[in-house]
Every structure is written in structure tokens, then in C-alpha cells.
C-alpha positions in Angstrom: 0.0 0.0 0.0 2.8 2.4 0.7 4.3 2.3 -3.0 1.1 3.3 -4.1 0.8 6.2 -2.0 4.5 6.2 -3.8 3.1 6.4 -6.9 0.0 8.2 -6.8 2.8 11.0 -5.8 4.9 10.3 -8.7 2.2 11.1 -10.9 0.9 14.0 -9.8 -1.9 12.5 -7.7 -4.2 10.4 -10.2 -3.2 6.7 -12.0 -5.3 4.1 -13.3 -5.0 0.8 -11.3 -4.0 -1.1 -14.4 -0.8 1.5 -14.5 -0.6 0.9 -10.8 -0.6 -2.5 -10.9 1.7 -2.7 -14.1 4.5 -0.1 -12.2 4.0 -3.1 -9.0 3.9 -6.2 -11.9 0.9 -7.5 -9.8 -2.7 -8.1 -10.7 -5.2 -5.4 -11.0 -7.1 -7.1 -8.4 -4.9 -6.6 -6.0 -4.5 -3.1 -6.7 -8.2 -2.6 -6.5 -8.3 -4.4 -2.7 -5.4 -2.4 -1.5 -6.6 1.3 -3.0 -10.4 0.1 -1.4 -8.2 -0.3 2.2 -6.2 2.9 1.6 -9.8 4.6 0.8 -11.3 3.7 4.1 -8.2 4.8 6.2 -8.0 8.1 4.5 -5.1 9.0 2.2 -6.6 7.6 -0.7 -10.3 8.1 -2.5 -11.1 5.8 -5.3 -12.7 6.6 -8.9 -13.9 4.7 -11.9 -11.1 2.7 -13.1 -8.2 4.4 -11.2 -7.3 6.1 -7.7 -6.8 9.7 -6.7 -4.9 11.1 -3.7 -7.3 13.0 -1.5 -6.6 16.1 -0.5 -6.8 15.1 3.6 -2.9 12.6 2.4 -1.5 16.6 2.4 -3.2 18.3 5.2 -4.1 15.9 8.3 -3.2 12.2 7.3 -1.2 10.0 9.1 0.2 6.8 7.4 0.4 4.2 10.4 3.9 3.5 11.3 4.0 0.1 8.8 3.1 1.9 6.2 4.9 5.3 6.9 8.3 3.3 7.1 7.6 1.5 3.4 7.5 4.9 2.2 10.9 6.0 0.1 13.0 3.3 2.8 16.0 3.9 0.3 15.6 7.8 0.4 15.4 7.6 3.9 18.5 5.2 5.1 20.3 7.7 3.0 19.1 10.5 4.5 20.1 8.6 8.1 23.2 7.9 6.8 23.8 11.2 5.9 23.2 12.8 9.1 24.2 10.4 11.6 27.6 11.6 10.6 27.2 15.1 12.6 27.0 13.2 15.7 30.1 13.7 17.8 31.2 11.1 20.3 30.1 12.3 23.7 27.4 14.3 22.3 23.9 14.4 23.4 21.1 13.9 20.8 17.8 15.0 20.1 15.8 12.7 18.4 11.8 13.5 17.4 9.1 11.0 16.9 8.9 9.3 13.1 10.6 6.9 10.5 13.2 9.0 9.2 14.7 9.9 12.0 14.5 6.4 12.8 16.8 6.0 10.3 19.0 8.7 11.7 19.2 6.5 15.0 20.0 3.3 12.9 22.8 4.6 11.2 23.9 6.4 14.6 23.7 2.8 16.4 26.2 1.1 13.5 28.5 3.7 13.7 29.5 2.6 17.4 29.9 5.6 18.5 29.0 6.7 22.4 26.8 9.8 23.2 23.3 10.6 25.0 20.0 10.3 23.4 16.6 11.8 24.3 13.8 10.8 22.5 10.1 10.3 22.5 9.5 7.2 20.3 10.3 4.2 22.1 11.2 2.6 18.9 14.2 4.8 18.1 14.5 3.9 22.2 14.5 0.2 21.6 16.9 0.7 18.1 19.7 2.9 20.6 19.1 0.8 23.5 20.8 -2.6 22.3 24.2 -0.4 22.3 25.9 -0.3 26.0 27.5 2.8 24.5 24.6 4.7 23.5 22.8 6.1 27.3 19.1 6.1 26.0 16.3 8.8 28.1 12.9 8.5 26.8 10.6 11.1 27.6 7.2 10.5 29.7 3.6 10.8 27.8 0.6 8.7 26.9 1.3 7.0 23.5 -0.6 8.2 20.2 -2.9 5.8 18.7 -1.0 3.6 15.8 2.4 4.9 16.5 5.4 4.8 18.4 5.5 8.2 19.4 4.7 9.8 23.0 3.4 12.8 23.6 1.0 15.0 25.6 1.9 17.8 28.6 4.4 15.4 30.5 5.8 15.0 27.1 6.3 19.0 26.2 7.6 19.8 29.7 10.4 16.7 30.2 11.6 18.4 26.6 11.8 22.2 28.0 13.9 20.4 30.9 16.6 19.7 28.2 19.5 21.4 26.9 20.9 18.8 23.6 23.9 19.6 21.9 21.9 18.4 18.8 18.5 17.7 17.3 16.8 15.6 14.5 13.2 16.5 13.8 10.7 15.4 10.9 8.1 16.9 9.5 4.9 15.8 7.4 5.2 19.2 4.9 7.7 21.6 4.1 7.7 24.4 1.7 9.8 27.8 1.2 7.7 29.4 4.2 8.1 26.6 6.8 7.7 23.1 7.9 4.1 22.0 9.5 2.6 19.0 10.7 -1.0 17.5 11.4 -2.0 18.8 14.7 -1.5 21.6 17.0 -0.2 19.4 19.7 2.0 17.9 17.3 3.3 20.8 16.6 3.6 21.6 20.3 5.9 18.8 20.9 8.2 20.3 17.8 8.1 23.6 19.0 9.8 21.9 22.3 12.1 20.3 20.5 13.5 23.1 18.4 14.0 25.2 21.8 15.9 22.3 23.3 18.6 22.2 21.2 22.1 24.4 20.1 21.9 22.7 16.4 18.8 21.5 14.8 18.7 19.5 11.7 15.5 18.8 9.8 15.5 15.2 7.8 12.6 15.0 5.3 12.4 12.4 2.3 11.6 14.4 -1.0 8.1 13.9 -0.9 7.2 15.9 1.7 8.3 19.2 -0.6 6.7 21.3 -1.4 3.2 20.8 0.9 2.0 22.4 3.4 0.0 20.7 6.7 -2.6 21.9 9.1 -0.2 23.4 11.5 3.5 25.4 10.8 5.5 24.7 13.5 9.2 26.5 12.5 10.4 28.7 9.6 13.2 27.6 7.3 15.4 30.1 9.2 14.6 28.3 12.8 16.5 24.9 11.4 20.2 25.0 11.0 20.5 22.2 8.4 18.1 20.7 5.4 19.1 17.4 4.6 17.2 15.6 1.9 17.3 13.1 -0.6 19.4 13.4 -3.6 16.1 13.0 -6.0 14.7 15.6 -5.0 13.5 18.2 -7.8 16.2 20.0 -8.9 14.2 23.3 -9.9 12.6 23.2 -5.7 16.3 22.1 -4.7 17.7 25.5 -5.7 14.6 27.4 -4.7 15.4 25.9 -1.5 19.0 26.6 -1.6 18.5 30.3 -2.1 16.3 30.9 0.7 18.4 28.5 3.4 22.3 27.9 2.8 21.8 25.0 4.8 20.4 22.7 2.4 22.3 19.4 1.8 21.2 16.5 0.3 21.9 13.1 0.9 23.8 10.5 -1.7 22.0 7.4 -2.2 24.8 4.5 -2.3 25.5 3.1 -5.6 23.5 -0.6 -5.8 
């Protein structure tokens, strides 16, 4: 179900199930059962012979966290790869809530590296934890519904108790004005995050440019560093160069 969120994307919102099964080499009846699914959980709304992203996949929806991490898993281990390497041993690390910067954490964990990380997803917890190198803090909360995140008041106020020497934070749009996310409490917890920190660093797959979400939660000015995937547009890459010199994107590694 993911690569067809993948590809709806791709094509500028709209293909035929019998191109979306032909880009998957499956059967157009399997298409048709996984675009009905995707239709009843939201991102997706079906027409005559073909599927359309709804306009709700930009603004509010949530991918579960399955799904979420089958989206672009290449662009994102490069985009972990990539910034895992600004972690200096000894450090302490910032990590917010989502599958990207769960790859940050997995790259962090093979470099072998020691340092301190705060997080509020108790999966990047349980990926940092298996290293005795790698002192773990995970922040208290209620967990959200169909993800590994934590959040809430408890969650806001053990963040404004920290002072990281670095941050990784996500987003679920960006564009040249700002990045935003689905909710205002959401966007709470990333407000936290960004005040908690001497260096943040935004990672975002390509595909969440350029969108915009319910709530903006930090100008492009408020992030130190940009790092997204190499495929990214190269027409949006220097738009997004010019307005923030800190823009780097992230080499895929040669197959």
C-alpha cells in the first residue's frame, strides 16, 4: 500500500489501477483491494477505473507506522546515513518522533559511537538501546494511537527540561515558508524540540516538498540544516537553496 501512496505522488496524484498494478507487476485485483483499504483509512479516494490522492494525504493524514516506514526506505537510510555523521562522540542527541529519523538512529547505532539520546519514540529507544554505548532517556507521555510516538503535557515539559547539543526532527510538509505538521499538539511537541537544542537539523524524504499541513511549527530560518534526498527536484532544490544555505542533500549509495 505504501508504494502506491509512492506512486499516486509520482504522478501528480491520479493513475489508473491497471498503470498501478503494471508499475507493482501485480494483478489489477490486488490493486483494487489495496486502493479500497487505503480509501477507508483516508489518504486515498477511489474513482472509476483508477485512484486519486485526496486532498486530507496533504493536510491531516497520518500513514500508520507500517506503512509510513515502506514509504521511500532507500531515500530515507540515505538520509540517516547522511546525518548520523554530525554526531560527535560524547554528544547528546535530540531525536523527534517518526521513521526518518529512525533512520538517523540506525545509522547512529552502527557507527558505534558513544553519546546521550533523548527521544520520545520508544522505537528509536528500543533501536539505541541494544548499544551499551549509546545512554538512552525516553521522555514520559501517553502514547498516540497507531504509532510509536509519545506525547501530551508530561511529554512538552520533560523536553523544555533539556538542553541537547543536537536535534533531528521530521516533519509531514515543508515548503519555502516553513515546515508544518498534522495537529496543533504535534506541533507543540516540535516547537519543544526546536528550543531544546544548540543545532537542529530537519530530515525530510523528497516527498514531503513542497506541501504544506494543518499546523507550521518552525520557519526555514529556525533549522540550521536541510538534509534531503538526492532525488529531489532540482528546480525546488535551488529554490530551496537560495532561501536557506543550509540545504544538503543526501547521496543514495550506488546498488
Amino acid at each position: 500500500m505504501a508504494r502506491i501512496i509512492e506512486i499516486l505522488r509520482e504522478e501528480d496524484g491520479f493513475a489508473s489501477l491497471g498503470a498501478i498494478a503494471e508499475r507493482l507487476e501485480t494483478s489489477v485485483s490486488t490493486v483494487r483491494r489495496d486502493v479500497d483499504q487505503l480509501s477507508r483509512i483516508g489518504p486515498v479516494t477511489r474513482t472509476h477505473g483508477g485512484a486519486v490522492l485526496s486532498a486530507a494525504e496533504t493536510l491531516s493524514f497520518e500513514p500508520g507506522s507500517r506503512i509510513a516506514s515502506e514509504i521511500e526506505p532507500e531515500a530515507k537510510a540515505s538520509i540517516g546515513r547522511h546525518a548520523a555523521a554530525m554526531i560527535v562522540p560524547g554528544s547528546s542527541v535530540l531525536f523527534d518522533s517518526g521513521t526518518t529519523t529512525g533512520e538517523v538512529a540506525r545509522a547512529a547505532l552502527s557507527r558505534g559511537i558513544a553519546f546521550h539520546a533523548f527521544t520520545n519514540d520508544i522505537a528509536i529507544a528500543a533501536t539505541l538501546s541494544v548499544s551499551d554505548k549509546i545512554v538512552v532517556n525516553l521522555f514520559h507521555g501517553r502514547m498516540r494511537s497507531g504509532s510509536s510516538t509519545v506525547m501530551g503535557a508530561e511529554t512538552v515539559a520533560d523536553i523544555h527540561r533539556i538542553c541537547a547539543d543536537l536535534l533531528f526532527i521530521g516533519t509531514h510538509a515543508g515548503s519555502l515558508e516553513g515546515v508544518s505538521d498534522t495537529s496543533t499538539e504535534l506541533a507543540e511537541i516540535k516547537r519543544a524540540f526546536l528550543s531544546a537544542a544548540r543545532e537542529t537539523i530537519l530530515v525530510a524524504d523528497r516527498t514531503k516538498f513542497p506541501k504544506r499541513s494543518l499546523c507550521q511549527f518552525a520557519a526555514l530560518s529556525e533549522l540550521d540544516r536541510i538534509v534531503i534526498d538526492d532525488r529531489l527536484d532540482a528546480e525546488l532544490h535551488a529554490e530551496l537553496a537560495a532561501r536557506h544555505p543550509g540545504v544538503e542533500l543526501a547521496p543514495r549509495v550506488p546498488s
